[in-house]
C-alpha positions as semicolon CSV with decimal commas, in nm:
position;residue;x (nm);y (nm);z (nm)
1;X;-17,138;0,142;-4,284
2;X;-17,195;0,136;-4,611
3;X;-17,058;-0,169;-4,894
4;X;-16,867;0,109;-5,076
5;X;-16,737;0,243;-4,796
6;X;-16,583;-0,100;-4,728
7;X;-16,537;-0,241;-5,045
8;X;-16,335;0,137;-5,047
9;X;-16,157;0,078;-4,783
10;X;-16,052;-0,252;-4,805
11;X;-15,878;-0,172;-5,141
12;X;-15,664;0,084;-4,957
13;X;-15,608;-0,171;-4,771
14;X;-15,511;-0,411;-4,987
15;X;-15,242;-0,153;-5,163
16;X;-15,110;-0,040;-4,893
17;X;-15,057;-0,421;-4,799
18;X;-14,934;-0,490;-5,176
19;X;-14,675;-0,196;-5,165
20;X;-14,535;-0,378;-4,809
21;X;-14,532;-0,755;-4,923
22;X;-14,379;-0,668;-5,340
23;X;-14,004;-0,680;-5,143
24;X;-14,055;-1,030;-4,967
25;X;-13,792;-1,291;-5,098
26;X;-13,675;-1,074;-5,413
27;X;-13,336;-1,207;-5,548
28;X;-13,188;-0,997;-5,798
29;X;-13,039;-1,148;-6,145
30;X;-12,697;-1,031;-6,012
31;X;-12,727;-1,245;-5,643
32;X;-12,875;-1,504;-5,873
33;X;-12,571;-1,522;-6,080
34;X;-12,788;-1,494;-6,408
35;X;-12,814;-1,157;-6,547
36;X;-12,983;-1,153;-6,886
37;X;-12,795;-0,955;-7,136
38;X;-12,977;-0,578;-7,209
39;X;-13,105;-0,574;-6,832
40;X;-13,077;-0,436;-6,480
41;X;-12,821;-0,649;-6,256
42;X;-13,086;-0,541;-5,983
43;X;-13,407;-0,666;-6,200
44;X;-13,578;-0,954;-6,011
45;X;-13,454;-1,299;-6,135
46;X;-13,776;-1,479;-6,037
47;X;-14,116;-1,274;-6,069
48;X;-14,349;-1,422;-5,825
49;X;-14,656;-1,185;-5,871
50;X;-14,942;-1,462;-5,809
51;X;-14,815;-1,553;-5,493
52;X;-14,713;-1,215;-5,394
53;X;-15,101;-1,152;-5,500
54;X;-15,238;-1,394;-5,280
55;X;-15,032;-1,292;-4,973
56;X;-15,185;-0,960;-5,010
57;X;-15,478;-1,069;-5,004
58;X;-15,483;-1,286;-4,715
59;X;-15,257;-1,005;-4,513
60;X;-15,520;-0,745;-4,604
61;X;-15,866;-0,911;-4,538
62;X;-15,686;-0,978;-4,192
63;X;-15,625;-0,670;-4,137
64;X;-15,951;-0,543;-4,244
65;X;-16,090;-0,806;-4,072
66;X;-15,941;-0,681;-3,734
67;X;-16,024;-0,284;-3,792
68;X;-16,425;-0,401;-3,875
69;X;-16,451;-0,574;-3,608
70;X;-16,314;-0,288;-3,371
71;X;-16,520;-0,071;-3,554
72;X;-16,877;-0,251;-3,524
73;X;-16,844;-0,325;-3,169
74;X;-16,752;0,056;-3,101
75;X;-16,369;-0,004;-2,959
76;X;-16,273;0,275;-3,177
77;X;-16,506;0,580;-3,092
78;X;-16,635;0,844;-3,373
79;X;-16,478;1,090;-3,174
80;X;-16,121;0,997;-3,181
81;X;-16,182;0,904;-3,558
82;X;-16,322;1,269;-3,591
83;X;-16,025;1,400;-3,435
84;X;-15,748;1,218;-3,551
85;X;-15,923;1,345;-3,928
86;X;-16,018;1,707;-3,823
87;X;-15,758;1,951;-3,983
88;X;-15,503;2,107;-3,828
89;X;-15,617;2,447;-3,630
């Protein structure tokens, strides 16, 4: 396989993973009990982006890690790939 293939497909990876792992330990200013005036009640009290960055990260080169390695030693055959992408007759 290519390294833009990969490099391609580990960022859809990776922002998939991101979309999944943005909810994990959110408290909002209202549960919080400190809602800055001219904002949301719901708005996140804490941000936590770096860590919520890095836990993507980890999570996603897993899973890439996982779906490679199936790949290159042929658990997942071209075929089913081919059909599973074919369109719809």
């Amino acid at each position: 396989m290519r390294v833009g293939t990969l490099i391609a497909i580990y960022f859809l990876i990776w922002w998939v993973t991101l979309f999944a792992v943005l909810p994990w330990g959110v408290r909002n200013q209202e549960e919080a009990g400190e809602v800055a005036p001219g904002t949301d009640p719901g708005a996140p009290a804490i941000h936590r982006v770096w860590s919520k960055l890095a836990w993507t990260t980890l999570i996603a080169s897993v899973i890439f890690a996982i779906l490679y390695v199936a790949y290159a030693r042929g658990l997942i055959p071209i075929e089913l790939l081919s059909k599973i992408s074919a369109p719809p007759r």
